[in-house]
N, C-alpha and C positions, 0 to 999 in steps of 0.2 A: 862496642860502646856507642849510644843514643848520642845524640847532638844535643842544646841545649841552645841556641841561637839569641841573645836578647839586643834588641834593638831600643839603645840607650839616648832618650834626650841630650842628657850628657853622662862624663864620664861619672862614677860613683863619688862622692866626697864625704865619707860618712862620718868626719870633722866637723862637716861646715853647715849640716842637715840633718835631720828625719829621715828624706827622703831615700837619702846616700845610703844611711842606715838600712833602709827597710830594703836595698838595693842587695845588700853585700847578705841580708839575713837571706833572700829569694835562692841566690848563687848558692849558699850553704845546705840549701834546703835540696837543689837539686842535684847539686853534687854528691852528699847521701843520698841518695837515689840511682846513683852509677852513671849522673849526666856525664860529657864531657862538655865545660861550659866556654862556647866563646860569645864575646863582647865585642859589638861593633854599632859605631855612632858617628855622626856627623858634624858633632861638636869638635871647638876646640879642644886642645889640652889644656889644664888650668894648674895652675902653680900647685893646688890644693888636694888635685884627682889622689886619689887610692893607687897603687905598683898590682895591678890585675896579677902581673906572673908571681906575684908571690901568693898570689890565692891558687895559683897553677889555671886559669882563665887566662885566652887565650885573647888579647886588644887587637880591632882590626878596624881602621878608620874608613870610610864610605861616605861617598856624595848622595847629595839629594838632587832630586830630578834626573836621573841618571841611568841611563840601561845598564851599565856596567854591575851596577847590585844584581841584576839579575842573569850574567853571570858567575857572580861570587857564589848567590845563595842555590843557584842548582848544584853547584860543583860541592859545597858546603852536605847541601841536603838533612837538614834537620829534621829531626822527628819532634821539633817543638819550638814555635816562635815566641817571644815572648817582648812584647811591646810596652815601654816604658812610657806611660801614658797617653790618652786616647792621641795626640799631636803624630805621636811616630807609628800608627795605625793608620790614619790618614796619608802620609808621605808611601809608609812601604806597604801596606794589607794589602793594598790589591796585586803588588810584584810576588807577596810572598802565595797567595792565593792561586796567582796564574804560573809561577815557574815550581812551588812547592804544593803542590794541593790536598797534599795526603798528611802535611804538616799541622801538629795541632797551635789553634792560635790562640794565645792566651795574652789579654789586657791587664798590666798591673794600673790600675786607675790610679793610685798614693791617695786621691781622695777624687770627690767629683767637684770636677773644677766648675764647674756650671751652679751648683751649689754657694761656693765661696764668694763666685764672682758677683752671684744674684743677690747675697749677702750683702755684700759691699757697693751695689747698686743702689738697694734698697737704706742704708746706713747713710751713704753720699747725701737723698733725698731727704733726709731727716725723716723715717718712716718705717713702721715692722715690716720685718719680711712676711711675704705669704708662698707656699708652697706653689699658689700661683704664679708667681709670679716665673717659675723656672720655666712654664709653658710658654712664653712669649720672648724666651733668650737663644737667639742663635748659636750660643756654644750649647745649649744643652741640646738642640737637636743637634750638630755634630757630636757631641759626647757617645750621647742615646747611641745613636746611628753606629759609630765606634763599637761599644758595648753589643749592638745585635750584630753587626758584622762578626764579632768575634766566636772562638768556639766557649769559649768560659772569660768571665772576671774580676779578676780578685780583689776582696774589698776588705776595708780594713773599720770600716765605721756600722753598727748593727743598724745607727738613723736611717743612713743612708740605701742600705738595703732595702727598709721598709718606705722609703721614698722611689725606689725602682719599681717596687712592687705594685705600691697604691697609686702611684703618678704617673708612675711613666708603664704600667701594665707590663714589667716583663717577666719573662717566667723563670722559678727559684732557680733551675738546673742550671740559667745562662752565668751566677755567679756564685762564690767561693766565700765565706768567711774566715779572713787570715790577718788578724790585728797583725801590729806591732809583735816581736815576741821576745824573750830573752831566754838563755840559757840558765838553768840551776845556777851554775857557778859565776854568774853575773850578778849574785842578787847576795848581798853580803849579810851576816846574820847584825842583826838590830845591836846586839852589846858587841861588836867589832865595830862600828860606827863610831863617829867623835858624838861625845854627849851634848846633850841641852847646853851645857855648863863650858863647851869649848869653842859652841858656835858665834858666830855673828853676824850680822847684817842680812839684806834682804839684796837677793839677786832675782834679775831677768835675764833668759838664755834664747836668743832665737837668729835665722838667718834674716839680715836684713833688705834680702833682696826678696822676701816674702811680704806680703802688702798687711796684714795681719801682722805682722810680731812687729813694724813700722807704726803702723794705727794704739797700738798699743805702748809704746814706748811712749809715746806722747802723747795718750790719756794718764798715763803715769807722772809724766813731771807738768801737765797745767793742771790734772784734777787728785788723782788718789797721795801721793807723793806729799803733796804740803800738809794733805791731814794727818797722815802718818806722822811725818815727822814733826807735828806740831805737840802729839804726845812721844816722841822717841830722838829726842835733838840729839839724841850723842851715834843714831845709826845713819846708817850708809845706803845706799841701793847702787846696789853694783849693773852695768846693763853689759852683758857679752853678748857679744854675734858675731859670723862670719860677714862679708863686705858690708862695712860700715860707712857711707857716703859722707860728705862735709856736712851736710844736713843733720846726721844725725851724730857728727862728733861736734858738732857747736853746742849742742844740747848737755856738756859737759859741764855742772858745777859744783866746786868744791865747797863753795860755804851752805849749798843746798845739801850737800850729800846724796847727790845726783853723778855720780859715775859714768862715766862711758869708758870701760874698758875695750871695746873693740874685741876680737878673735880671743878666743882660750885658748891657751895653750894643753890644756886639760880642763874639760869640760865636769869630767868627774871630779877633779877634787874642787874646781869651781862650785859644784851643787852640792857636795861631798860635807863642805865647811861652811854653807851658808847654813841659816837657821830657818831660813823663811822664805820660799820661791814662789813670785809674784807672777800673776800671766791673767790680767785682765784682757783678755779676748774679746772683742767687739763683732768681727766679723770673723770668720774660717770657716775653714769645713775639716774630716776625717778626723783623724785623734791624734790628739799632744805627743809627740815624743818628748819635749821637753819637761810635759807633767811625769810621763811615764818615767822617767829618767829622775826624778824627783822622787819617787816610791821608791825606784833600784838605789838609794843613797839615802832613804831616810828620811828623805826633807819634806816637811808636809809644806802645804802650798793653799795657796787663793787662787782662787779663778773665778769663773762667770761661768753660766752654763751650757754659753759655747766651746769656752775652754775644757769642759766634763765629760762632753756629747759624748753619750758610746762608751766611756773610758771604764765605771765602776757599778753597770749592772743591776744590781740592788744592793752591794753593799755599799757600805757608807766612807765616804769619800776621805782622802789623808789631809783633812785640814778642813776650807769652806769651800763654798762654792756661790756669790752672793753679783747680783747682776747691778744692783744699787753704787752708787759711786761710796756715800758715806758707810753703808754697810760694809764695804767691804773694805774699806781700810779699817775700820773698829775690831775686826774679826781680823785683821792682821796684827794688829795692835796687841789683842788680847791672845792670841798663838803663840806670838815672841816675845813674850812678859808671864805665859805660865804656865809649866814644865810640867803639870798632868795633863794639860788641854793636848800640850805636843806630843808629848808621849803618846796618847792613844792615840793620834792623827797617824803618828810616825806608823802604829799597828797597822792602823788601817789601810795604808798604803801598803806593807808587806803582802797584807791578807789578799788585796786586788790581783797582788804581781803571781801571785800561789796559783789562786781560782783562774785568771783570765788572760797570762803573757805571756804563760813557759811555754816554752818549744815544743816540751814532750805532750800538754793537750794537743796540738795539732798536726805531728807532721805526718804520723801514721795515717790518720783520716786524709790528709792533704796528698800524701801518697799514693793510696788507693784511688782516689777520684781519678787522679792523674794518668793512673795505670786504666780505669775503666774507660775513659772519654778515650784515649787510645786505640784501646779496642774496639770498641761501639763507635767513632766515627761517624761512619756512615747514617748507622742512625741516628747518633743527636741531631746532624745536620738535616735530618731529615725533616725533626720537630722540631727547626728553628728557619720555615720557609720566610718568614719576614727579613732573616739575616741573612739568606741565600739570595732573595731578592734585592736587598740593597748591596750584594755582590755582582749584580746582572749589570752588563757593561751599560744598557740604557740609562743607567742611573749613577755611572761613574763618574762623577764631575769632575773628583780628584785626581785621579786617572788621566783623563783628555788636559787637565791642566798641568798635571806633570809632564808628560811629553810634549807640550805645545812650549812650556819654558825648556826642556832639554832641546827643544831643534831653536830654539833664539835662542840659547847660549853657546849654537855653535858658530853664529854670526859675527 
């Protein structure tokens, strides 16, 4: 049996994230595949992580700046590394490169954080982003640099791709198309859902340690929120998310009908029994799991068409999609006040989760690539001499910098 090795930011919390989610769907993926998967990261434990061994993955905690990983990972000996975004490719790629080198490396990005960040640079300014601008951000040349060091990486946003492409010139083979994805039997049929007739209120779902779904909550209660509720005084806006700081429970009011519920306890029946799932998105990057999550339930939704990026293709979307502040509460308004508008929203979110989430489009394709880079090796590494170059120890910064903090830390 193949090794599966992923090197985790942190532990999975597929509760409390997206991310966690798209964490434990990767493990699933290669576990049918005859992986045997172990998990090891450098994070704390969190009240909230996932019980690995009941996935039968194997938890193994490991230091940074440490020769001791490279130890572990020869004795380990993977046939496949897989780095939980570009952060833990910088700390370990070049340990896994020089004690594993026959192992194939693979970046799960979750999204390009060089993207979001330049987003929210450009937002800060009072100012449109421009594609330019990612060329003048020192995370996207560490991102970049990450992504061609690697042997493949996986990407979950179509924009995004075509900003690798056109922007930063890399070539199609070095990345993978693998949204979000669900299982058949996660996606419940539309007349097993509670009706128009038994939902209520408008909810927001997001973790609040993401800067994004923070920016958003509070466009909601100074701008979109009083208009709504100026035509809807008898509704709620529920807000859930995992770590909710004082900041954003003081934002809690009841004669506004402003909510802060903090954490869910079940997120599904949370989006399950709303009628209308709000996600005015200002800045981000990759794609909503909390929209997509909204389709898998039923719930059609508003967003911005940050919030959409990537998500529905050419079909048409489960609800609006409106970047205007007054637009897009009026298009809430009118969603949660009329039961044919919702209904075909509701469709249209099924019809997206059909064409563009299930499991079964991807994993056969995502298989075989898997099985080919395997074999071929040697030569894709061949036709990715930029990324064999920024593996050349002349250009190891991160390298000389990690062992220079491993010999001061033994001071």
């Amino acid at each position: 049996m193949q090794t599966l090795l992923i090197l985790g930011f942190v532990w999975p919390e597929p509760n409390s994230s997206a991310a966690g989610g798209r964490m434990m769907q990767l493990i699933s993926l290669f576990k049918k595949q005859g992986f045997k998967v172990v998990f090891a990261s450098p994070a704390q434990d969190s009240e909230f992580m996932i019980d690995l061994a009941d996935y039968d993955v194997e938890k193994i905690s490991i230091l940074l700046n440490n020769s001791s990983f490279d130890t572990f990972i020869t004795e380990l000996n993977p046939a496949i590394v897989l780095f939980d975004r570009f952060m833990m490719e910088e700390q370990f790629g070049w340990r896994v490169a020089e004690n594993c080198p026959t192992a194939l490396r693979i970046l799960d990005t979750e999204d390009l954080h060089c993207l979001r960040l330049a987003r929210q640079k450009a937002f800060k300014e009072n100012r449109e982003f421009k594609t330019t601008d990612l060329l003048k951000q020192e995370v996207a040349k560490r991102e970049i640099a990450s992504i061609l060091r690697c042997d493949l990486s996986l990407m979950i946003s179509e924009f995004e791709i075509e900003l690798l492409k056109s922007t930063f010139k890399i070539e199609s083979s070095l990345f993978w198309y693998l949204p979000l994805l669900l299982e058949l039997d996660q996606v419940s049929a539309l007349n097993k859902l509670p009706s128009f007739e038994d939902r209520k209120d408008f909810v927001f779902i997001g973790n609040f340690l993401h800067e994004p779904n923070w920016n958003a909550v509070q466009y909601l209660k100074d701008t979109i929120w009083p208009q709504i509720r100026k035509f809807l005084p008898q509704a709620n806006l529920n807000i859930y998310g995992a770590y909710p700081s004082q900041k954003v429970l003081q934002l809690n009011n009841t004669r506004e009908g402003f909510l802060i519920k903090g954490r869910a306890e079940d997120a599904n029946e949370v989006v399950k029994n709303a009628r209308i799932v709000l996600a005015p998105l200002r800045i981000g990057a990759g794609i909503k799991g909390k929209l997509l999550e909204a389709m898998q339930w039923g719930t059609p939704s508003v967003t911005t068409s940050i919030g959409a990026e990537s998500m529905q293709g050419e079909l048409n979307w489960n609800g609006f999609v409106e970047n205007n502040p007054e637009a897009f509460a009026n298009k809430a308004v009118q969603l949660y006040q009329d039961e044919k508008l919702w209904l075909d929203a509701q469709k249209n979110g099924n019809l997206i989760i059909q064409q563009r989430y299930l499991r079964s489009l991807f994993e056969d394709d995502f298989k075989n690539r898997i099985n080919e880079m395997i074999t071929n090796l040697e030569d894709h590494r061949l036709n990715n001499f930029i990324g064999e170059l920024l593996q050349h120890h002349t250009l190891r910064s991160t390298k000389y910098m990690s062992k220079w903090i491993e010999e001061k830390n033994k001071l």
